[in-house]
C-alpha positions as CSV (number, residue, x, y, z in Angstrom):
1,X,-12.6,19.3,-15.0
2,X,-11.7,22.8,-14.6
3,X,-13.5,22.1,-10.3
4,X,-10.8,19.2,-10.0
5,X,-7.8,20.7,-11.0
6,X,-8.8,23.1,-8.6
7,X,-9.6,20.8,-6.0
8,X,-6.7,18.4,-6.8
9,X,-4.2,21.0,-7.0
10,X,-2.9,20.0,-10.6
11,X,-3.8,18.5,-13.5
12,X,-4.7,14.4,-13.7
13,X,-1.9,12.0,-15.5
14,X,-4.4,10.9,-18.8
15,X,-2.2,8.2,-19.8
16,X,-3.3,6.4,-16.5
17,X,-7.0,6.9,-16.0
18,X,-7.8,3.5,-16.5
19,X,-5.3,2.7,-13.9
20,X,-7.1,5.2,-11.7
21,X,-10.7,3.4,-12.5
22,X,-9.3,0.1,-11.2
23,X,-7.3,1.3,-8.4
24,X,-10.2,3.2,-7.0
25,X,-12.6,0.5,-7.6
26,X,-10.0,-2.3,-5.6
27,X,-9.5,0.2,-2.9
28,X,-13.6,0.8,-2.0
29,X,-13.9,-2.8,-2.2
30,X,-11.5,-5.5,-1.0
31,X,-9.1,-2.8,0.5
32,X,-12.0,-1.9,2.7
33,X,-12.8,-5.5,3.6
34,X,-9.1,-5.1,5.4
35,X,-10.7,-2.2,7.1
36,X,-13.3,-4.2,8.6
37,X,-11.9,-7.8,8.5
38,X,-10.8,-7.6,12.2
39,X,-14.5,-6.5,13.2
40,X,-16.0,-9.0,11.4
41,X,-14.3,-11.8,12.6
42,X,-15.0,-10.6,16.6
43,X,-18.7,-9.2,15.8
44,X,-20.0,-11.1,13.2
45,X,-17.9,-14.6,13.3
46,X,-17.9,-14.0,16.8
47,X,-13.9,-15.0,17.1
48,X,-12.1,-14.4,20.3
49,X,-9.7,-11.8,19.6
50,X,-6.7,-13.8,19.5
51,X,-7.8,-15.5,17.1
52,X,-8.3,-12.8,14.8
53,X,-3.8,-12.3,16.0
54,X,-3.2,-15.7,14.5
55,X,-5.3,-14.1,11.8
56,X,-3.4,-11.8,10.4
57,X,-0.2,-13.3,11.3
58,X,-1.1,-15.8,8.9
59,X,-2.5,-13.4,5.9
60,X,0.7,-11.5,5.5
61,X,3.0,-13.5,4.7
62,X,1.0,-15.4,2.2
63,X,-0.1,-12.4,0.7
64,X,3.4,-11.2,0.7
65,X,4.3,-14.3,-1.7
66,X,1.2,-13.4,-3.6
67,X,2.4,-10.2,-4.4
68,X,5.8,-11.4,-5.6
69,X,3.7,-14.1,-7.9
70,X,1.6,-11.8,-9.0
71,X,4.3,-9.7,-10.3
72,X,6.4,-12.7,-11.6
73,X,3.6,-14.3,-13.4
74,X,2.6,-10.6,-14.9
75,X,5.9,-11.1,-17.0
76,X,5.0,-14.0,-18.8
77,X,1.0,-13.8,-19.4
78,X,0.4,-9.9,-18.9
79,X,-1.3,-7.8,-16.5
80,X,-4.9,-7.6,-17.3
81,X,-5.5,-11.0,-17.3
82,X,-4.5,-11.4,-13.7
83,X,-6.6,-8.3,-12.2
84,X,-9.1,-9.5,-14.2
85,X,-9.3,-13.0,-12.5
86,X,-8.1,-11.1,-9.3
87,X,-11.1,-9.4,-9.0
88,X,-13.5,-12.2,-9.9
89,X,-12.0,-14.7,-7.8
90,X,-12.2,-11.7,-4.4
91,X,-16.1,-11.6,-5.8
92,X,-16.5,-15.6,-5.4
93,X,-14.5,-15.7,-1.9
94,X,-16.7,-13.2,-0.7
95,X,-19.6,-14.8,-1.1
96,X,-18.6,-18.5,-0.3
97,X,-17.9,-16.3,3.0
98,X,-21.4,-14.9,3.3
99,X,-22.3,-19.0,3.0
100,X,-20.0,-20.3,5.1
101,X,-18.6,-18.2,7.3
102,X,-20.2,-20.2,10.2
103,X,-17.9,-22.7,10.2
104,X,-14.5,-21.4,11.8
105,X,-11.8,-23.4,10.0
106,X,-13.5,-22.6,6.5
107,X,-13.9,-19.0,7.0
108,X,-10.0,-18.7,8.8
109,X,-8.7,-20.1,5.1
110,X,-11.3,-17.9,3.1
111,X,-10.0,-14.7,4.7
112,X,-6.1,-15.7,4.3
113,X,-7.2,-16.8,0.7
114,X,-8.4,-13.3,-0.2
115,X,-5.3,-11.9,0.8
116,X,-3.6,-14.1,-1.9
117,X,-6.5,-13.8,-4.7
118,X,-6.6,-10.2,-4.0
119,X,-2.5,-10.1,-4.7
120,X,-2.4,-9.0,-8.2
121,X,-5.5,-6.0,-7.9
122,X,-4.0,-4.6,-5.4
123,X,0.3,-4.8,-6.7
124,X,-0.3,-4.4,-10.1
125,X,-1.6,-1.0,-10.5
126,X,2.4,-0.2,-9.4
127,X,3.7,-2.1,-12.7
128,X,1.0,-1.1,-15.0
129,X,2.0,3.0,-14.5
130,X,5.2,2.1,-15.4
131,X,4.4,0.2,-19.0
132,X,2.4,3.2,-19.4
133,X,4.3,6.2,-18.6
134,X,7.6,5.6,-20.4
135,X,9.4,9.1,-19.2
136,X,11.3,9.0,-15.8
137,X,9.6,12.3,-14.8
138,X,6.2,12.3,-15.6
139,X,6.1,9.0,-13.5
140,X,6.4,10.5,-10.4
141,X,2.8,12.6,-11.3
142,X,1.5,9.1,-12.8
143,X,1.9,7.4,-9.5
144,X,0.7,10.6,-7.7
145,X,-2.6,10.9,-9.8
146,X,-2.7,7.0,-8.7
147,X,-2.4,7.5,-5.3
148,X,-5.3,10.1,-5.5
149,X,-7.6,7.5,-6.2
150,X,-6.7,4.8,-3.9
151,X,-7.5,7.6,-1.6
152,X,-10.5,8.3,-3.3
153,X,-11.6,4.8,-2.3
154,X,-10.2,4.7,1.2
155,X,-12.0,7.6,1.7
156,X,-15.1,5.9,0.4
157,X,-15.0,2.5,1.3
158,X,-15.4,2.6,4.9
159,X,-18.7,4.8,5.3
160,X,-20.2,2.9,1.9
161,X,-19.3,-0.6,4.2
162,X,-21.0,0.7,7.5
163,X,-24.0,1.6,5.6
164,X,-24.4,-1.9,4.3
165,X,-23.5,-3.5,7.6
166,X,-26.0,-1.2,9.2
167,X,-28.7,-1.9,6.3
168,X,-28.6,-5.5,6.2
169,X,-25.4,-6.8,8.5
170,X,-22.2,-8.6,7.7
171,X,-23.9,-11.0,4.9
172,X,-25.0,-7.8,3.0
173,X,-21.7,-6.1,3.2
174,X,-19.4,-9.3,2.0
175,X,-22.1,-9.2,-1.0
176,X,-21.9,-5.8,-1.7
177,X,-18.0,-6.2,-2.4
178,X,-19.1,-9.0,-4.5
179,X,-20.4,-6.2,-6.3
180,X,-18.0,-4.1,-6.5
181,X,-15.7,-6.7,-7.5
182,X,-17.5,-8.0,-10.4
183,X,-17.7,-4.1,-11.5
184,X,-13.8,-4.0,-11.2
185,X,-13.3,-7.0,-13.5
186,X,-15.7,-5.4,-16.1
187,X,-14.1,-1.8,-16.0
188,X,-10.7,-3.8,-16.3
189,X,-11.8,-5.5,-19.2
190,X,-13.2,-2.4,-21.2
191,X,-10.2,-0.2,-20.2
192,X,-7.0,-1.5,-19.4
193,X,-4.7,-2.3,-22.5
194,X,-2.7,-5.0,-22.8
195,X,0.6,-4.6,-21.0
196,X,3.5,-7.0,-19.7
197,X,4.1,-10.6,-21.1
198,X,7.1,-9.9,-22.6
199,X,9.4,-12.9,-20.8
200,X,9.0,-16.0,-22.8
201,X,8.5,-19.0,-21.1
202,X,11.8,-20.8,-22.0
203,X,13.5,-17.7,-21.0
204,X,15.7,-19.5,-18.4
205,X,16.6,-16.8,-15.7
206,X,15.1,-14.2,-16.7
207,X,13.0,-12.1,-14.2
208,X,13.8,-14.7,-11.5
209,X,14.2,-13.5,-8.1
210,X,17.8,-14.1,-8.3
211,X,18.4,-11.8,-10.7
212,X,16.7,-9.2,-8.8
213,X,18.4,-10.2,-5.2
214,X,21.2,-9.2,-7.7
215,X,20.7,-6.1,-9.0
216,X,22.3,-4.0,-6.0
217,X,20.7,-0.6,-6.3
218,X,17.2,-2.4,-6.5
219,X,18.2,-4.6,-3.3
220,X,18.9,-1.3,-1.3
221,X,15.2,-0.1,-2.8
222,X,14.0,-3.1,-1.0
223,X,15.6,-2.7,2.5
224,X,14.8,1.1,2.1
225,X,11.1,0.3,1.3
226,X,10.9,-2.3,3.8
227,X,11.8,0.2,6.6
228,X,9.9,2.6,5.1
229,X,6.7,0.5,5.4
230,X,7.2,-0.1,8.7
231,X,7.2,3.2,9.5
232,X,3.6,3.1,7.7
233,X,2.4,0.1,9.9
234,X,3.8,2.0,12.8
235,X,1.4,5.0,12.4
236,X,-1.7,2.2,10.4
237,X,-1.6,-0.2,13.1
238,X,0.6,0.6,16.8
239,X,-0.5,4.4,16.7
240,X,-3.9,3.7,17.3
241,X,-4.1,0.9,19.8
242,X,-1.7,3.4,21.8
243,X,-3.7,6.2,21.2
244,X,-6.7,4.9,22.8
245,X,-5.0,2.4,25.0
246,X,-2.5,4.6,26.4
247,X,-3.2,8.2,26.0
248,X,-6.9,8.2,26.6
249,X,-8.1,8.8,23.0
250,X,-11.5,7.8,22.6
251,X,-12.3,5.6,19.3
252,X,-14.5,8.3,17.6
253,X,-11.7,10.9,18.3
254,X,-9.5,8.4,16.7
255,X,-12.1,8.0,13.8
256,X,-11.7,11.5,13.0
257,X,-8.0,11.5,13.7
258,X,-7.7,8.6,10.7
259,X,-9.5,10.6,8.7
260,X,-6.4,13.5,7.8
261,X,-4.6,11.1,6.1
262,X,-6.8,10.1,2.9
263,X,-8.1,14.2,3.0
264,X,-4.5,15.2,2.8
265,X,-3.8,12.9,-0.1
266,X,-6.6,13.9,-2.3
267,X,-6.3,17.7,-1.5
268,X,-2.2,18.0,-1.3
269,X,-1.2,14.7,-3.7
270,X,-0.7,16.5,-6.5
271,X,0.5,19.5,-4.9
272,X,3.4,17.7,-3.1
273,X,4.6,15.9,-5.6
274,X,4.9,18.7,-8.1
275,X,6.9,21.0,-5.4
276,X,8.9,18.2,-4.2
277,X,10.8,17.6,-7.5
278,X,12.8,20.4,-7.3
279,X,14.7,18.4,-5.0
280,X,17.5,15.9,-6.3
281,X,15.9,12.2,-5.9
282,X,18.7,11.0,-3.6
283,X,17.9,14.5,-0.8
284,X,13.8,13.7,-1.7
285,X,13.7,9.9,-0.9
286,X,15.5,10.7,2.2
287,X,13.9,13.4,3.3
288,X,10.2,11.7,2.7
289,X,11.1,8.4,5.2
290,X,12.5,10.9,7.6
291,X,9.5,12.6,7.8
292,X,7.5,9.2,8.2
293,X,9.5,8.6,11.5
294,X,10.9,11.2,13.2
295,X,7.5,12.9,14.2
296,X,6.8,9.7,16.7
297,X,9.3,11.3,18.6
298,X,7.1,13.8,19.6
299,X,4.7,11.4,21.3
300,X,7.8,10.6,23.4
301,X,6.8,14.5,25.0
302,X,3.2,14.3,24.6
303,X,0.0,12.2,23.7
304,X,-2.4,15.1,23.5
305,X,-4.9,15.0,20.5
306,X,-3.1,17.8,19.2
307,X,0.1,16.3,18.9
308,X,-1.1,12.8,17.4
309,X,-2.6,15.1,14.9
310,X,0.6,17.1,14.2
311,X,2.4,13.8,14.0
312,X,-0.3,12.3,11.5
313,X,0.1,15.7,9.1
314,X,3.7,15.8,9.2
315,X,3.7,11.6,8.7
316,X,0.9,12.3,5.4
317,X,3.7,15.0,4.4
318,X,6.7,12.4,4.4
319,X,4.2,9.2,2.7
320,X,2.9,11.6,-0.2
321,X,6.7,12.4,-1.3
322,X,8.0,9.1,-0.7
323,X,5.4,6.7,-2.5
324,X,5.6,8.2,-5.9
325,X,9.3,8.9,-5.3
326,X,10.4,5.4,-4.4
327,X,7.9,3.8,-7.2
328,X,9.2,6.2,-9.9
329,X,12.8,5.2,-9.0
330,X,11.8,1.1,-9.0
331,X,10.5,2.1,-12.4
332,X,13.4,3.4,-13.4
333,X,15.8,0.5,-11.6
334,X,13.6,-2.4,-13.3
335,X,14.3,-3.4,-17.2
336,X,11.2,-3.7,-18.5
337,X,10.7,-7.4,-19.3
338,X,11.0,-8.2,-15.5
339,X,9.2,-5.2,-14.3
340,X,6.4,-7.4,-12.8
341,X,9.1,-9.2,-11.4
342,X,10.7,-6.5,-9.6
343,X,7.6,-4.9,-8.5
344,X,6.2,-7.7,-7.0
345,X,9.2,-8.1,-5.1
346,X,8.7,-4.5,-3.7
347,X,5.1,-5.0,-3.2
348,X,6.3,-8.4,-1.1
349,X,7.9,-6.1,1.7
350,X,4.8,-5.7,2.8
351,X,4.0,-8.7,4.6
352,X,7.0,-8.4,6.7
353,X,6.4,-5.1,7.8
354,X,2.9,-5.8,8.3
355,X,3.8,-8.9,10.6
356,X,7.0,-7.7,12.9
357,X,6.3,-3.9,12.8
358,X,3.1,-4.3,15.5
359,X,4.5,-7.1,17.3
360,X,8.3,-5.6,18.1
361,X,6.7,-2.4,18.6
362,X,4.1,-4.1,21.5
363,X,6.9,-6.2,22.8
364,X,9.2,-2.9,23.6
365,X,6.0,-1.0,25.1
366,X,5.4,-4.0,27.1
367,X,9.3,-4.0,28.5
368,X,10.2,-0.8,27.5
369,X,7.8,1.7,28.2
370,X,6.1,3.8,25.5
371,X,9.2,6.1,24.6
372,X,10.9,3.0,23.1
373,X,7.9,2.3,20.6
374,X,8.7,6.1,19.0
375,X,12.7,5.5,19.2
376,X,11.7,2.5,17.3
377,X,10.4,3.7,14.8
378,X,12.3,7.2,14.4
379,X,15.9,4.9,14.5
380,X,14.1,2.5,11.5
381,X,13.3,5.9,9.5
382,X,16.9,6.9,9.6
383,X,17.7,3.5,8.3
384,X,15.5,3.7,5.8
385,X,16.7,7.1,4.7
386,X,20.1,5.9,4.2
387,X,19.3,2.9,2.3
388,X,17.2,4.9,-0.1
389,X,19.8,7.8,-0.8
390,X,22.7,4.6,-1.2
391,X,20.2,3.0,-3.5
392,X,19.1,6.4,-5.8
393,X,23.0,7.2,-6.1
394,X,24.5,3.6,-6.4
395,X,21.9,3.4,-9.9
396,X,23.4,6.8,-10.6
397,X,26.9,5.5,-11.0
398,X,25.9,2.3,-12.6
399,X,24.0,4.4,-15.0
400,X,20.8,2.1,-14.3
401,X,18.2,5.4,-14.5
402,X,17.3,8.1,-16.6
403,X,18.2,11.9,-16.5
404,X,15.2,12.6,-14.4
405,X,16.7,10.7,-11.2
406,X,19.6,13.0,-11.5
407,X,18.3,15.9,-11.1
């Protein structure tokens, strides 16, 4: 233990190991099918690529109701049950994939139906930190710890998928998630506790999506994390297709490029978070989506290697302060009953980031020129940044968060 404190730079939130187990697991396994979804389709289902467009412009915004379900329905029934069934049901869809895959309607709605099945593995993890870690502060190191091992797994994933794609093709790799997935149900059944469930059925209203769409402070959380997101689609999906397309960056450069990002989590997580709460929540939240944006101005300059790299470390800088920042503060926003609720609203800004962030960004590089892409995304960032300091300080005054916002 003593070798990952070291390595980690801090010691690992207990109360949510068995967060951590899950998280990782989901992440190695249907996150990476994400990875790979787009190559499967054109290599192994042998799609024209814009096909695999329609794709994923249909995936993200039923996975973006997903998420808000997932959440919503967490309220009433509890959370284990869900990633339990989650899991299972990503295990089934991947093999009735390996079966039928041939046929192109079939597998189009298999693929948008995983993003929907695999709703409440991949949100919930957000919700369950916060039934578990009570205290606004330690939160913050909670949802670090957690984003060490989603890292963990993006880290893994990948190179565990290309093995079995190079060992036995695409039917042995959609098997091997099956898996991994039937290994993430049992690990969520032997240690996950019981959490959520506390909104009674007949409970008219409560934890509705109009009673969030009310809660002011939690609305500019949304728009704040909405921007913020897109900022992260900016740099997970237009960055590299510009990179290669535009600045000559050959695809293993940009494999190795990709690679600083889930390094930098696991080594500096911990490490970041800690030193960053010596800044008021309000100065740290805006600070964080800053950081995600304004470095694509530098592209504006330059597209050497060296720069996208600069960009990507300063970019990992901004992303490891503002996701346990902006969770922490949801956390503290939510009441606990509709927790799920509000979460899986958060988690639902997603989809819309995933969808408009790569097409507005092509459509101004298309009549705009390259430079436009970057003041995109630098002028959404400062958006962002305001939304989430109105947001921290608006729950100030209404005296919606603990003493640990405050400070």
């Amino acid at each position: 233990m003593r070798l990952v404190r070291t390595v980690l730079g801090g010691e690992i939130d207990r109360r949510v190991l068995p967060v951590v187990a899950v998280s990782f697991t989901y992440s190695a396994s249907f996150s990476t099918f994400w990875v790979y979804v787009g190559i499967f389709a054109v290599k192994g289902l042998h799609w024209p690529v814009n096909r695999v467009g329609l794709l994923f412009l249909a995936s993200a915004p039923a996975a973006a109701v997903a998420n808000y379900l997932s959440g919503h329905v967490s309220d009433r029934t509890g959370r284990k049950g869900l990633i339990v069934a989650s899991f299972l049901a990503s295990a089934t869809n991947a093999v009735a994939l390996a079966l039928l895959g041939h046929v192109t309607a079939i597998a189009f709605a298999l693929i948008v139906v995983q993003g929907v099945i695999g709703a409440p593995a991949y949100s919930l993890d957000r919700v369950l930190v916060a039934d578990l870690v009570p205290d606004g502060e330690g939160r913050e190191h909670a949802y670090a710890t957690v984003r060490v091992a989603t890292n963990l797994g993006a880290l893994a994933g990948p190179p565990l998928a290309g093995l079995l794609i190079y060992l036995g093709g695409w039917t042995t790799f959609l098997l091997g998630l099956t898996t991994l997935g039937v290994a993430g149900a049992l690990l969520t059944i032997a240690l996950l506790p019981r959490t959520g469930g506390d909104v009674a059925s007949d409970e008219e209203g409560a934890g509705t999506l109009r009673l969030v769409l009310r809660d002011r402070p939690f609305v500019l959380l949304l728009v704040s994390t909405l921007l913020a997101f897109t900022d992260y689609c900016g740099f997970e999906t237009v960055l590299p297709v510009v990179a290669v397309s535009t600045y000559g960056v050959g695809s293993s450069t940009w494999g190795l490029l990709v690679v600083i990002s889930p390094v930098l989590v696991i080594l500096f997580q911990l490490r970041v978070a800690r030193a960053s709460l010596r800044l008021p929540m309000a100065r740290r939240l805006a600070i964080a989506i800053l950081l995600m944006g304004l470095p694509f101005l530098a592209l504006v300059g330059s597209g050497a290697t060296a720069v996208i790299a600069g960009v990507i470390v300063v970019f990992v800088l901004g992303e490891m302060i503002w996701a346990p920042t902006s969770q922490a503060l949801a956390a503290e926003i939510a009441p606990a009953p509709a927790r799920g609720t509000y979460f899986g609203a958060l988690a639902a800004t997603t989809g819309p980031a995933w969808t408009l962030a790569p097409f507005i960004a092509f459509q101004l590089r298309a009549h705009g020129g390259v430079a436009s892409v970057w003041v995109f995304f630098a002028a959404v960032a400062f958006v962002g940044a305001i939304a989430g300091t109105a947001a921290t300080r608006v729950a100030l005054r209404r005296g919606a968060v603990g003493a640990a916002i405050s400070r």
